[in-house]
C-alpha positions as CSV (number, residue, x, y, z in Angstrom):
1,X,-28.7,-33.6,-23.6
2,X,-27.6,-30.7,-25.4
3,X,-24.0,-32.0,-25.3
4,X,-24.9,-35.8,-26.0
5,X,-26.5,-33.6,-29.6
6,X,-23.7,-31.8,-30.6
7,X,-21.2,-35.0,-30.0
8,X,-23.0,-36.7,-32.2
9,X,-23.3,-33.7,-34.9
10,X,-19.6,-33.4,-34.7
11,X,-18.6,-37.0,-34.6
12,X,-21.3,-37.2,-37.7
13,X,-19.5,-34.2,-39.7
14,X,-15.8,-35.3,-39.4
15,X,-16.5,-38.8,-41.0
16,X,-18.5,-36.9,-43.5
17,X,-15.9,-34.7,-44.5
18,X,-13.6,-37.6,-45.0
19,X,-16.2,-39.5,-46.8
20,X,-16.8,-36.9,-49.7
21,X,-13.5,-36.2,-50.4
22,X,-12.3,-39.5,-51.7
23,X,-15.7,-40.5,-52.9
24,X,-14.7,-37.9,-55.6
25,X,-11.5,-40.4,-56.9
26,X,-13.4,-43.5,-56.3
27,X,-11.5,-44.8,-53.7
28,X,-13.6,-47.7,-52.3
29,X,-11.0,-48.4,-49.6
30,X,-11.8,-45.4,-47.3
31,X,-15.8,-46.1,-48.5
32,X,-15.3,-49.4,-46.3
33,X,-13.7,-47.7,-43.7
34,X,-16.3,-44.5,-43.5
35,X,-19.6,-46.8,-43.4
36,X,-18.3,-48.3,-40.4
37,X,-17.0,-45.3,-38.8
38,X,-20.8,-44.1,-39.5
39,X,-22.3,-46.5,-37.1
40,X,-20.7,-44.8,-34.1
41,X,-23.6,-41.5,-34.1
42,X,-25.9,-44.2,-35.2
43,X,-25.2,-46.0,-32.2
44,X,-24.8,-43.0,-29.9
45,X,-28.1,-41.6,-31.1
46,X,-30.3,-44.9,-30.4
47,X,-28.4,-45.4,-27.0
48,X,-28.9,-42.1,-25.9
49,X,-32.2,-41.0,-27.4
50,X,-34.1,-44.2,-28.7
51,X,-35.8,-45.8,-32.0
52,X,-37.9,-42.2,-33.2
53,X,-34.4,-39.5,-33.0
54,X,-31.8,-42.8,-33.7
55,X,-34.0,-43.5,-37.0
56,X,-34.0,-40.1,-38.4
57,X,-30.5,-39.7,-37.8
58,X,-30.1,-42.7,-39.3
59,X,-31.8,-41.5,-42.4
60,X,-29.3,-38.1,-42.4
61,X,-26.3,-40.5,-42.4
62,X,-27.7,-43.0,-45.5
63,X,-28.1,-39.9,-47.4
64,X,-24.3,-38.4,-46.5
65,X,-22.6,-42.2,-47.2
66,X,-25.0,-43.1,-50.2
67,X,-25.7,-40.3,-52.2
68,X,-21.8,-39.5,-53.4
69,X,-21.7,-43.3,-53.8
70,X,-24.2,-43.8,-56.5
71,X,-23.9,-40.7,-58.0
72,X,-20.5,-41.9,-58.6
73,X,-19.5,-44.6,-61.1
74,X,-19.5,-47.8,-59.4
75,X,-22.5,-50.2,-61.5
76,X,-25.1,-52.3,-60.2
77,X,-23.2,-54.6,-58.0
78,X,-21.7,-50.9,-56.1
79,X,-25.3,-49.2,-56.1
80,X,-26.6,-52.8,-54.3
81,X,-24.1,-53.0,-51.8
82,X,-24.6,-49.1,-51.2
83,X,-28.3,-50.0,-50.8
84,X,-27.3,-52.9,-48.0
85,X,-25.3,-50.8,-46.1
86,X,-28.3,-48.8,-45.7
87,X,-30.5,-51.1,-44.8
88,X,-28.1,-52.4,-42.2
89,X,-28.1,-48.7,-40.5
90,X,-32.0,-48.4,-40.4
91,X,-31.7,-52.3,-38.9
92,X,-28.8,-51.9,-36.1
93,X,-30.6,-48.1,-35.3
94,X,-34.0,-49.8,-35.0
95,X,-32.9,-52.5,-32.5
96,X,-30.4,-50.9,-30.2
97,X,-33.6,-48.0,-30.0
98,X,-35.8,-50.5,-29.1
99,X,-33.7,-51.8,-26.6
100,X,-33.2,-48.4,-25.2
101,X,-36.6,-47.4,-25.1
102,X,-37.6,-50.6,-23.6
103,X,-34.9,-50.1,-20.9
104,X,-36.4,-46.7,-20.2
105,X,-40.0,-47.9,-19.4
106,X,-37.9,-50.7,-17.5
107,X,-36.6,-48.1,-15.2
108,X,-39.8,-46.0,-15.1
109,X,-41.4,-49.4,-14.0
110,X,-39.2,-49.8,-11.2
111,X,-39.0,-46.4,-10.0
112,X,-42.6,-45.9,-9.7
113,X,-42.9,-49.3,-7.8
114,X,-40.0,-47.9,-5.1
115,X,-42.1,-45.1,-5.0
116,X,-45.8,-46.7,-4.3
117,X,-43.5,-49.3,-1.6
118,X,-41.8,-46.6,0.0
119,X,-45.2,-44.7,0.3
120,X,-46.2,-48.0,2.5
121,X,-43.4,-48.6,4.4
122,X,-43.7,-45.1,5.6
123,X,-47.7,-45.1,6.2
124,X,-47.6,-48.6,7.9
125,X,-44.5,-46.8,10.4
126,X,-46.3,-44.1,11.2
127,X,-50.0,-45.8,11.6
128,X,-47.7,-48.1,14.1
129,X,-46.6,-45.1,15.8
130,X,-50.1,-43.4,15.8
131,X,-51.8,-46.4,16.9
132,X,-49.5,-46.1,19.6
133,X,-50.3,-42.6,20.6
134,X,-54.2,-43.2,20.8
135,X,-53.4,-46.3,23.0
136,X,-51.9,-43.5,25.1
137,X,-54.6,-41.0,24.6
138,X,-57.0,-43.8,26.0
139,X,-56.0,-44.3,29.0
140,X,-55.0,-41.3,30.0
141,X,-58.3,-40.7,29.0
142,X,-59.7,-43.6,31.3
143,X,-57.4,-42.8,34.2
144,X,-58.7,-39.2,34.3
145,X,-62.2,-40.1,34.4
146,X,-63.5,-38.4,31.2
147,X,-65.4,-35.6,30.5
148,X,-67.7,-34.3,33.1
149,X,-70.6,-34.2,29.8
150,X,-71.6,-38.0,29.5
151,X,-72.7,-37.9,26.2
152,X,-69.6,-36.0,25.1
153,X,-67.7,-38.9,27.4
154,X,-69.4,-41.5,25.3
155,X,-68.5,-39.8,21.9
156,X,-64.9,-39.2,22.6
157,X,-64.5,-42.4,23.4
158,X,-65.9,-43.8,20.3
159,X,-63.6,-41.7,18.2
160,X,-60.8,-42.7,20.1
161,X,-62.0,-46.7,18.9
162,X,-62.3,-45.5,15.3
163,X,-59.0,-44.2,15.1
164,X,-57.6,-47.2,16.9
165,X,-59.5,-49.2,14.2
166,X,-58.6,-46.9,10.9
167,X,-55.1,-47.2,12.1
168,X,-55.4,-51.1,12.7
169,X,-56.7,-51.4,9.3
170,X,-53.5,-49.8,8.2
171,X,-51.4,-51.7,9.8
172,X,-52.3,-54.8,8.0
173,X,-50.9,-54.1,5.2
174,X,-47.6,-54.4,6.9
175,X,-46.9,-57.9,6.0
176,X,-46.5,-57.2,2.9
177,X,-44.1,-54.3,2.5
178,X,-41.6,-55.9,5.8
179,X,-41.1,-55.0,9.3
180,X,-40.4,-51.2,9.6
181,X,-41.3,-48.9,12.3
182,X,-39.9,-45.6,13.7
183,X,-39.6,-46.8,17.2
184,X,-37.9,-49.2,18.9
185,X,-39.4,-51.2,21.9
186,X,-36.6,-51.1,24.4
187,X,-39.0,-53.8,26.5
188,X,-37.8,-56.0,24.2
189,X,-34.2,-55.1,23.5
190,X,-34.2,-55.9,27.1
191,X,-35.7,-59.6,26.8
192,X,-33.4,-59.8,24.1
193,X,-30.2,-59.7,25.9
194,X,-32.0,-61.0,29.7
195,X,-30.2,-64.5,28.9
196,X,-26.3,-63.2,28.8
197,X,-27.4,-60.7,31.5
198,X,-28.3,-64.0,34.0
199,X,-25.5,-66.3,32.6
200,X,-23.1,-63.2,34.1
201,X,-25.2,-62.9,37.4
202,X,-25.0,-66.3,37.4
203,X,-21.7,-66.9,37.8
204,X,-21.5,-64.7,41.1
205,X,-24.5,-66.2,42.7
206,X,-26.7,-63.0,41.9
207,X,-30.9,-63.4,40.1
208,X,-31.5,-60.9,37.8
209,X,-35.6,-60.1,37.4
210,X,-37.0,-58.2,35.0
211,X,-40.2,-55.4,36.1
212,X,-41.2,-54.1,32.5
213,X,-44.0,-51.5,31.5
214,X,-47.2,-53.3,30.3
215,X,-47.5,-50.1,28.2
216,X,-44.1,-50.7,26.3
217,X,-40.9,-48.5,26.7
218,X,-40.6,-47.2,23.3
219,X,-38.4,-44.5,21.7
220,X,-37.4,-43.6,17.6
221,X,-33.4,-43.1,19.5
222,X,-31.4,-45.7,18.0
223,X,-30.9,-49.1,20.1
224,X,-27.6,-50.2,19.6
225,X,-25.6,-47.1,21.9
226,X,-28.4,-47.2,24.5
227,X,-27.9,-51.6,24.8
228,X,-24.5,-50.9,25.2
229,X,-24.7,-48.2,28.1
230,X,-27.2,-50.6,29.6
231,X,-25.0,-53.9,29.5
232,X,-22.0,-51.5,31.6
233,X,-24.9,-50.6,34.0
234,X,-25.8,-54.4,34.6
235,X,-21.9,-55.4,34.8
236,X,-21.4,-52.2,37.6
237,X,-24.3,-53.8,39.1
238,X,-23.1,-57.6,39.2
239,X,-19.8,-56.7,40.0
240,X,-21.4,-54.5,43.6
241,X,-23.8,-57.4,44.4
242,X,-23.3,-60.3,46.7
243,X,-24.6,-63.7,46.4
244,X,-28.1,-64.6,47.0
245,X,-28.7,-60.8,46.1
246,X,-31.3,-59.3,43.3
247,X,-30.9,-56.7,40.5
248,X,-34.4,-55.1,39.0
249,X,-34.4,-53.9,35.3
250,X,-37.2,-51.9,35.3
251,X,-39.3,-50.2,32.5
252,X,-41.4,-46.7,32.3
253,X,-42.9,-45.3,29.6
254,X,-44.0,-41.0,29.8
255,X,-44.9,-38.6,27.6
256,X,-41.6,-37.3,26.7
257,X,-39.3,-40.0,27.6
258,X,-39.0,-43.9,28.5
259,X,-36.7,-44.7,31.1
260,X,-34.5,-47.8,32.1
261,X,-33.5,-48.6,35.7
262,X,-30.9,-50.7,36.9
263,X,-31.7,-51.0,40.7
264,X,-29.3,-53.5,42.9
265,X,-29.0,-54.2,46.5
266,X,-25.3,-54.0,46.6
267,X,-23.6,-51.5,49.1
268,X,-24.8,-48.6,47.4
269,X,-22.7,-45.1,46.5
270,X,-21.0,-43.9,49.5
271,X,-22.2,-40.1,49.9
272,X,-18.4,-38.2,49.3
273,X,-18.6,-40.1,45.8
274,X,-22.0,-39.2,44.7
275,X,-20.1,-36.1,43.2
276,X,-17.7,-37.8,41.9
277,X,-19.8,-40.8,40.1
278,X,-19.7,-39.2,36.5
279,X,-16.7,-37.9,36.1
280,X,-14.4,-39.1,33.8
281,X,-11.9,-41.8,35.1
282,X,-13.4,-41.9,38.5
283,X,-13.9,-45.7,39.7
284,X,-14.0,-47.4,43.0
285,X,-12.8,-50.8,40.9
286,X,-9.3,-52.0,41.1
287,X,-9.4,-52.8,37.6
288,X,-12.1,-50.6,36.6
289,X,-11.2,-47.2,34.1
290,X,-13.9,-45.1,35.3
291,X,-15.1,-44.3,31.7
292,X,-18.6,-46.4,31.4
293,X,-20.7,-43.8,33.7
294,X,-19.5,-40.9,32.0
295,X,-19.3,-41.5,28.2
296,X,-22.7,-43.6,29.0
297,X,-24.7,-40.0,30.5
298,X,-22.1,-37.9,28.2
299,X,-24.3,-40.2,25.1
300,X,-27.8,-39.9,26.7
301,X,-27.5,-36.0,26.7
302,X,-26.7,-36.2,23.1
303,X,-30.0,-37.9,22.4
304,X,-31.7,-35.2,24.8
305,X,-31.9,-38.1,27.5
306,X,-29.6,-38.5,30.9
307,X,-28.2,-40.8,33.0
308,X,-28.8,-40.3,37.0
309,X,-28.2,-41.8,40.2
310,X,-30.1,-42.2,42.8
311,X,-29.6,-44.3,46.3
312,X,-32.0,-47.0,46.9
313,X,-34.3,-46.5,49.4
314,X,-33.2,-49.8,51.0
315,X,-29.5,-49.2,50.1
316,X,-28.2,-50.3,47.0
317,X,-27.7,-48.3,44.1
318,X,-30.4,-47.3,40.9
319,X,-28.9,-45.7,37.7
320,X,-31.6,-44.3,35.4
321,X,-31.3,-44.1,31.9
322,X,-34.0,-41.4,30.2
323,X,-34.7,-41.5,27.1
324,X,-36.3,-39.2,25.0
325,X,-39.6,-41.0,22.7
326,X,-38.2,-38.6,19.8
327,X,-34.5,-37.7,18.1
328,X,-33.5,-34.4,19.9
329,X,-33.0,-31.5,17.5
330,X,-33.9,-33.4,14.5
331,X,-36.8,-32.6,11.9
332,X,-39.1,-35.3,12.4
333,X,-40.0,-35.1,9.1
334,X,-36.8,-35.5,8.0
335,X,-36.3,-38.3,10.1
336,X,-38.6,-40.1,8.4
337,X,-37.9,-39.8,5.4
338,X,-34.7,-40.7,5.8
339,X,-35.3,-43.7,7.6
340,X,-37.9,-45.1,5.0
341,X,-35.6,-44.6,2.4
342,X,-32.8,-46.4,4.2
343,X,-35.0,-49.5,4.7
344,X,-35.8,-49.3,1.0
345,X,-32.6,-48.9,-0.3
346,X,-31.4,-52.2,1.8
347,X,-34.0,-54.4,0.4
């Protein structure tokens, strides 16, 4: 600001300076040339500061370019054009103020609006994730039979159904400010992509079945690196299956971590290769690289998760993806600011 003030005092000075000067041997031909040199700090003042500061600049500059004019001998017809000049400064500073002042409140407007819908987007996420939480807290409430005191049974219980309700209350307002939430279902990033699983099984005779948690499978790790580990265990598990056989993706939701399983009924992992399975470059495929297994558990334990083996207990093969219901070694609340903003910023 303090810069943007003394451009326009210097910028305002120099034309002065070369304004007086000649205005002392009459010389109307710089005159025409100063008063439209003078609308440049005119302008810059509006622009920059609006009508109040761009009108009282205005004002200083009338006084510079005017005064030597009319002191000096130029008659009526000089003094009225003088006067007109003057009047077009207050008039060009009054409108290109306005216009900056109302482009101001503009801006204000629409900042405070990004505000209040950023505000939402974040509280219907997290009443979504909540909501989610006291589902949990339920039944794990349920399954564990309660407190032993029945009226303090009874009364946790109703809390637990006003919270479910507050937060259901919340969440209606979702509609309105679009579809974000922290967590991703991975139940349904696996419906998503069942249809080019089976067209693949297909092909070699093989059923692919789905056995999904009722509860969900849900996680705030990103989807699109976890699909793709997932579609390389499905191939593995196509390409080790006969025809007529089946291959499970299953579901599980815990505490700390969802997990995925991939379980065939293929020959299984022979026992010397067990050791082996991760490492890089290792493959029992003849045209097989032996890099899916090992960047795909070298990924999961980035996110905090893992990927295991494990030998069915009617032969075949299960690979387990775990993965962790929160980012690992990130600030949550970082986290979600960032990804509120992100939504915001694309719509």
């Amino acid at each position: 600001m303090n810069l943007r003030i003394c451009l326009i005092t210097v910028v305002t000075i120099a034309i002065s300076i070369v304004h007086i000067f000649p205005a002392n041997n009459s010389d109307m031909v710089f005159h025409t040339l100063h008063q439209q040199l003078f609308y440049i700090p005119l302008i810059m003042a509006s622009f920059w500061f609006g009508i109040i500061p761009g009108a009282i600049v205005a004002l200083g500059i009338s006084f510079i370019y005017g005064a030597p004019l009319i002191l000096g001998e130029h008659g009526h017809t000089g003094h009225f054009l003088i006067i007109t000049q003057i009047i077009l400064y207050l008039l060009i500073t009054t409108i290109v103020g306005w216009l900056s002042d109302l482009q101001r409140k503009q801006e204000h407007s629409l900042l405070e609006g990004e505000r209040i819908t950023t505000f939402g987007r974040a509280a219907s996420a997290l009443s979504f994730e909540v909501q989610d939480i006291a589902h949990r807290i339920e039944d794990i409430f349920k399954s564990s039979d309660g407190l032993k005191d029945g009226t303090a049974n009874k009364d946790m219980l109703g809390e637990i159904l006003r919270l479910e309700l507050l937060l259901e209350a919340l969440g209606q307002f979702k509609p309105a400010i679009g579809d974000l939430t922290l967590s991703k279902d991975f139940n349904e990033v696996v419906k998503n992509n069942l249809d080019s699983y089976r067209v693949r099984g297909k092909q070699k005779g093989v059923k692919i079945v789905l056995n999904l948690d009722s509860k969900g499978c849900p996680s705030i790790v990103e989807s699109d690196e976890i699909l793709s580990i997932l579609e390389s265990l499905v191939s593995n598990a196509i390409d080790f299956s006969t025809k007529g056989q089946t291959i499970t993706i299953q579901t599980k939701v815990g505490s700390d971590a969802s997990t995925i399983e991939v379980v065939d009924q293929g020959s299984g992992v022979k026992k010397e290769n067990e050791t082996k399975l991760f490492g890089p470059f290792f493959t029992t495929k003849s045209d097989g690289y032996g890099l899916s297994l090992s960047s795909g558990r070298k990924t999961l334990r980035r996110l905090g998760g893992d990927l295991v083996y494990e030998p069915g207990k009617k032969g075949g093969a299960i690979f387990k993806m775990i993965i962790p219901r929160d980012p690992e070694g990130e600030n949550f609340n970082e986290y979600v600011k960032e990804k509120v903003n992100h939504r915001s910023i694309k719509q």
